[in-house]
C-alpha positions in Angstrom: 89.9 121.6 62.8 91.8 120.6 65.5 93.0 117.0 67.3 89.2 116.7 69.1 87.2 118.0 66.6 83.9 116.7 67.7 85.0 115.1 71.0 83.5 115.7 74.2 86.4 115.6 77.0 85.7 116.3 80.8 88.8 118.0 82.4 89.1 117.6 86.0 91.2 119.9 88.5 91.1 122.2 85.9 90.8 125.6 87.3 94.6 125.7 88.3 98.0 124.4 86.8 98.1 121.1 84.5 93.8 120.7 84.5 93.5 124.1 83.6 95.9 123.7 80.4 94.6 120.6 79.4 90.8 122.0 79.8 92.3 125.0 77.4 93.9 123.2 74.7 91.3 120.7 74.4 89.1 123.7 73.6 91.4 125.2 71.2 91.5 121.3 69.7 88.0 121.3 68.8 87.1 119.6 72.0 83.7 120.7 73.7 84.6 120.7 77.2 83.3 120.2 80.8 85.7 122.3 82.9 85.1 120.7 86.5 87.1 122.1 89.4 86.1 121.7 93.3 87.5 125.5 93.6 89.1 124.2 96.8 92.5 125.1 98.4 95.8 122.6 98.0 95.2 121.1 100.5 91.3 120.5 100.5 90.3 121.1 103.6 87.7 123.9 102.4 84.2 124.3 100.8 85.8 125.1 97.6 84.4 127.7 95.1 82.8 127.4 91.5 84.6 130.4 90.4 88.2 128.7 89.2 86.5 126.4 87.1 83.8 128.7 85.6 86.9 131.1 84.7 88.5 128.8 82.8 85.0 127.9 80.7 84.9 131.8 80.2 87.8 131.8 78.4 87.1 128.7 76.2 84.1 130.0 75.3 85.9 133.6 74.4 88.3 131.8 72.4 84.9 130.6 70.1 85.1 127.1 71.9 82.1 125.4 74.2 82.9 124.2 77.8 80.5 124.6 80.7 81.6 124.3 84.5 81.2 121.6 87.5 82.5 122.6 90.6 81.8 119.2 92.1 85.1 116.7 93.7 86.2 113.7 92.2 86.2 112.0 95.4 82.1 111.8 95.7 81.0 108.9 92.9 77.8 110.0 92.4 78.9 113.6 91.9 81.1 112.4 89.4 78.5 110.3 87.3 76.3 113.5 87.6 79.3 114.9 85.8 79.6 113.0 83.0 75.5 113.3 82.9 76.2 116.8 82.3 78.6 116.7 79.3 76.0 114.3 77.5 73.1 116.5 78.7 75.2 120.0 77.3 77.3 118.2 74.2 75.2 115.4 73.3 78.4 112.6 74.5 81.5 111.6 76.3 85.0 110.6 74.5 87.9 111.2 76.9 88.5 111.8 80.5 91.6 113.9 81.8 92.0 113.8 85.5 94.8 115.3 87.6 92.2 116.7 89.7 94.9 116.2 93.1 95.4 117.7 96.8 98.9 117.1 98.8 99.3 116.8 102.6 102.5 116.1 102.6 104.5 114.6 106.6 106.5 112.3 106.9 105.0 108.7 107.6 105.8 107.8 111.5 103.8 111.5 111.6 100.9 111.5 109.1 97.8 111.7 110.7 94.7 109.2 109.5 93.0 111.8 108.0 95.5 113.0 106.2 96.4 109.6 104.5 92.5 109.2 103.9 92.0 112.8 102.2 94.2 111.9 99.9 93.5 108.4 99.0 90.2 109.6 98.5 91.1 112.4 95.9 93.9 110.1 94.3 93.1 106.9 93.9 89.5 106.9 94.6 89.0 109.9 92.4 90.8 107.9 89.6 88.5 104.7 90.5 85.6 107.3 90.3 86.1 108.8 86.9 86.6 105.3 85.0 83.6 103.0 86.9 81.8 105.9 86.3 82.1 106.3 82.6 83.6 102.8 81.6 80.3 101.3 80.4 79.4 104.3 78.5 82.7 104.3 76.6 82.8 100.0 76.6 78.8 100.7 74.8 80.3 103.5 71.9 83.1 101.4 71.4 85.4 105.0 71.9 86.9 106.6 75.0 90.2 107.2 76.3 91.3 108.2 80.0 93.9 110.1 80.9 94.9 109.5 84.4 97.9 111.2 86.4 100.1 109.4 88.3 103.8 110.5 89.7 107.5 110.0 90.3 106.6 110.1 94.1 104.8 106.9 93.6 106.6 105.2 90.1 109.8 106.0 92.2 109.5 107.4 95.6 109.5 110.7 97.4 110.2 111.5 101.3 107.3 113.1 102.8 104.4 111.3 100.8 104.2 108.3 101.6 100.0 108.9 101.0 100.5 110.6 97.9 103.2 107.9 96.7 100.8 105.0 97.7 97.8 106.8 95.6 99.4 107.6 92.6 101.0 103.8 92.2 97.6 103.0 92.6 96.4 104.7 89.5 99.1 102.8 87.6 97.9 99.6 88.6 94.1 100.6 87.4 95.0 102.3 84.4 96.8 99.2 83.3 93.7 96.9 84.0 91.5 99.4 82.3 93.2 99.2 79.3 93.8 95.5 79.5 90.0 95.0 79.7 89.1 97.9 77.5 91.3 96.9 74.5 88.4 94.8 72.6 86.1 97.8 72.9 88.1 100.4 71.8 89.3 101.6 75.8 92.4 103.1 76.3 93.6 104.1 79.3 97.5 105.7 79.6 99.0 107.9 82.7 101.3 110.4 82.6 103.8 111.4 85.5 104.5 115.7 85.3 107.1 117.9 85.6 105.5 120.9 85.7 105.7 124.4 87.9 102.2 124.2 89.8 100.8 125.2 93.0 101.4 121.9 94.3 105.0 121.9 93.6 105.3 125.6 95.0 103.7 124.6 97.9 106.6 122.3 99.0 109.6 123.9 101.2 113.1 124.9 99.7 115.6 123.9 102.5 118.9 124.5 100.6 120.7 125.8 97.5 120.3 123.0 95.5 116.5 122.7 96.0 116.0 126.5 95.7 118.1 125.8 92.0 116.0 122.9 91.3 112.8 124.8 91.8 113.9 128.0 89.7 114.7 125.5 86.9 111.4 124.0 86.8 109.6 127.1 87.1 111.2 128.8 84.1 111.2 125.6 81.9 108.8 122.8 83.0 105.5 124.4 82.1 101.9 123.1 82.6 101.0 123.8 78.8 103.9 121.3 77.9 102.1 118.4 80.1 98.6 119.3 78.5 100.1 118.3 74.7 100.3 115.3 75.7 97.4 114.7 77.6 95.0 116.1 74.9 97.2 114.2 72.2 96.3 110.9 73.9 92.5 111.8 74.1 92.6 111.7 69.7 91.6 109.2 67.4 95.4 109.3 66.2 96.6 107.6 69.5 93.8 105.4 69.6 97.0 102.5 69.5 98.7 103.8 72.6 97.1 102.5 75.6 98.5 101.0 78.9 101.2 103.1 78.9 103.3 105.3 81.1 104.6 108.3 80.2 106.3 111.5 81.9 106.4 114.7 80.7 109.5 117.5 81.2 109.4 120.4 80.1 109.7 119.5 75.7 111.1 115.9 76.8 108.8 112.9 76.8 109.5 110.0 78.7 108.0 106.5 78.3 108.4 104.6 81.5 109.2 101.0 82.1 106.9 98.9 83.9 107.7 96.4 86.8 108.8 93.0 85.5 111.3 90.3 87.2 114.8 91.3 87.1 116.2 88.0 88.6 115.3 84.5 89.6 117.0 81.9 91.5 115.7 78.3 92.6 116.8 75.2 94.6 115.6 72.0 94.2 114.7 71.5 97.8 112.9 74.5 98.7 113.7 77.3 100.7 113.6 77.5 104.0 114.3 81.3 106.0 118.1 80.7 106.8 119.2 79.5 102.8 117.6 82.8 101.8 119.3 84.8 103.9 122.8 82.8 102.9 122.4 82.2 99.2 119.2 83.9 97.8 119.2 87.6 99.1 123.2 87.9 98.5 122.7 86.7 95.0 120.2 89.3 94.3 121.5 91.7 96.1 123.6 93.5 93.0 120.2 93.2 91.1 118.1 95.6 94.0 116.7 98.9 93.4 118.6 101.6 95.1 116.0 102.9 97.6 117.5 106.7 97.0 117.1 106.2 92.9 115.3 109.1 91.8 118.3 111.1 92.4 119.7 109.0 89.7 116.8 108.9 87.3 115.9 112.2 87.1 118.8 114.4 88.5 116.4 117.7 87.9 113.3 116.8 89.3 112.4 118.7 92.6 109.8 116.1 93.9 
């Protein structure tokens, strides 16, 4: 008897990396699983195949678990609700959603292309929009369901080069936190979780130096993508059913829970503002109280992205 005995959970992006372990332990949890995966390449600009995710199903079902495959994107609604069709069509229900389904097309910004930005605002964020609307009154109706959506330090605290992928993921924070704010009286919960993790979208970013090349060996060797999918599937079980709204990151055996944006400092005048008093009294006052734009070194002195 595992954590998700007698849950249904749809993995998503899960015939690579961090999807692909989640889809896996949730099986060995109990879990019966749809494994969907677009089969696509990183940066999805192909037809994709059904063959990544249908692997993965293989070996949950060789293990003695059930999971069937959907090879459909996240980024097509009505795909997606044809989705969770399926997992109450095959399993009889639908308790938890895990989506890092995810592309990159990482430029910098005064270079990024429309399409680019669009490509992955539609995977990102409108993939995350997609999987909740989709399943939200379903879950609101049982009373029971928990999301787990994946959001990163590239958005929660900035990365050069992806400014799309940055803008998308701090999205899903802001939706998983309504989610669970509306969700709470019905038994909802929504959480996201920000990974470390050696994947094909972190092998697919350049080494320029050393210390990156150092950075990337250290990840590789100890920032796995079974240590993200722990997590993940714990937060799909009845015993986290108290943990919603939350943001946590995952590196290697270290869990982080994040912080989440509240004022640090206030300062008024009795007569108002007016542009040249902020720039004399109000912006010097704070200025000891801004957020270092280059922070991230500080935060997380190992993290590659």
């Amino acid at each position: 008897m595992g954590v998700l005995s007698g849950k249904v959970v749809v993995v998503t992006g899960a015939g690579n990396g961090i999807g692909k372990e989640c889809a896996l332990l949730a099986g060995r949890e109990g879990a019966s699983v749809v494994v969907n995966d677009l089969g696509g390449g990183l940066k999805g600009q192909d037809a994709g195949s059904a063959g990544p995710a249908e692997e993965v199903a293989k070996q949950i079902r060789a293990a003695g678990g059930k999971a069937v495959s959907n090879s459909d994107s996240v980024s097509d609604y009505d795909a997606v609700a044809a989705m969770f069709e399926q997992a109450k069509k095959e399993f009889g229900g639908l308790h938890a959603v895990i989506n890092p389904a995810g592309i990159l097309r990482d430029g910098m910004f005064h270079k990024m292309p429309p399409e680019d930005w669009k490509a992955v605002i539609d995977v990102h964020l409108h993939g995350a929009f997609n999987v909740t609307r989709a399943s939200i009154e379903h879950f609101r109706d049982q009373q029971d369901g928990a999301y787990v959506l994946f959001t990163s330090t590239s958005g929660l605290i900035g990365n050069i080069g992806q400014a799309n992928y940055a803008a998308a993921k701090l999205g899903v924070m802001g939706l998983s936190r309504i989610v669970a704010m509306e969700g709470l009286a019905k038994n909802v919960r929504s959480n996201i979780i920000a990974p470390f993790a050696w994947t094909r979208m972190i092998a697919s970013i350049p080494v320029k130096d050393e210390a990156s090349a150092a950075r990337v060996e250290r990840m590789k060797n100890g920032m796995r993508a079974d240590q993200v999918a722990q997590l993940a599937v714990a937060l799909c079980a009845d015993g986290a059913k108290d943990t919603t709204g939350q943001i946590f990151a995952v590196r290697g055996n270290e869990v982080f829970l994040f912080n989440q944006p509240r004022p640090v400092r206030t300062l008024g005048r009795l007569d108002g503002w007016t542009p040249q008093t902020l720039i004399e009294q109000a912006l010097p006052a704070m200025k000891a109280s801004y957020t270092d734009v280059g922070a991230s070194a500080s935060v997380f002195p190992y993290d590659p992205i």
